[in-house]
C-alpha positions in Angstrom: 14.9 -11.6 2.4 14.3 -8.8 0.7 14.0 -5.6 3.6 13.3 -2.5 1.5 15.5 0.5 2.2 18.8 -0.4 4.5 19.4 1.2 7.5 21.0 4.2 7.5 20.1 4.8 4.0 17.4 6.9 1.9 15.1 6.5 -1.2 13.2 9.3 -2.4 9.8 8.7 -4.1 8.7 10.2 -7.4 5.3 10.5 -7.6 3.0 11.8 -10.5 -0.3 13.6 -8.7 -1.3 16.1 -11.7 -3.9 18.0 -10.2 -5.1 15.3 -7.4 -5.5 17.0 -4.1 -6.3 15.2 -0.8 -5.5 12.8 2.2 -4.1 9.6 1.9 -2.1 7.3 3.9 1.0 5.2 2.8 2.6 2.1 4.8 4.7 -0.4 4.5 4.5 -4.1 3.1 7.9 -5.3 4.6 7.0 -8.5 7.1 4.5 -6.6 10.3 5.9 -3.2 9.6 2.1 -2.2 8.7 0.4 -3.9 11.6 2.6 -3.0 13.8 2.3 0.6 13.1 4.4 2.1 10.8 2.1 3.8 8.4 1.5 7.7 8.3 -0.8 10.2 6.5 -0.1 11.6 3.3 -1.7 14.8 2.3 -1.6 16.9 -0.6 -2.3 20.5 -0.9 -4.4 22.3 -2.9 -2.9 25.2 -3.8 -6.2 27.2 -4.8 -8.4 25.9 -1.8 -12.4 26.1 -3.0 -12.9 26.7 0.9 -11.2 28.7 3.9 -10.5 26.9 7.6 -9.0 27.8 10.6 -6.9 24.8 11.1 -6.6 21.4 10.0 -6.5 18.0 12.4 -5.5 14.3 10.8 -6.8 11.1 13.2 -5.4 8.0 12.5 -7.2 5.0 14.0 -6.7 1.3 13.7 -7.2 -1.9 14.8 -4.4 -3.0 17.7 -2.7 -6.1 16.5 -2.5 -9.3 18.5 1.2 -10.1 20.2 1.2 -13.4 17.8 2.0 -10.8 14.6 5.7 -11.0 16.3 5.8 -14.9 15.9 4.7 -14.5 12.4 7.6 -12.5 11.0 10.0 -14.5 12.8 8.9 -17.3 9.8 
């Protein structure tokens, strides 16, 4: 089974954005690690904004996944 980083380790991501500004989200794709939650936002700066805000909020919302997810990563 392959399980992505191990514990106690690190991996650093090198990512090519050129000039692309925004929010995103990332998440996993190791056995129910998305549907059980582990996902996050991913936001990139601009660093000339074309507008001015007082602050800035991120929401996530999703879907609640049903207690049988656990049964299916025990396969």
């Amino acid at each position: 089974m392959v399980s992505g980083i191990a514990p106690g380790t690190c991996f650093t991501y090198h990512v090519n954005i050129g000039e692309q500004t925004g929010t995103y989200w990332i998440h996993s794709h190791i056995i129910g690690q998305y549907p059980n939650g582990l996902r996050c936002p991913f936001i990139i700066l601009d660093p000339d904004p074309p507008y001015r805000y007082d602050r800035q909020e991120v929401i996530s919302v999703s879907d609640w996944v049903f207690p049988g997810n656990i049964m299916l990563t025990k396969v």
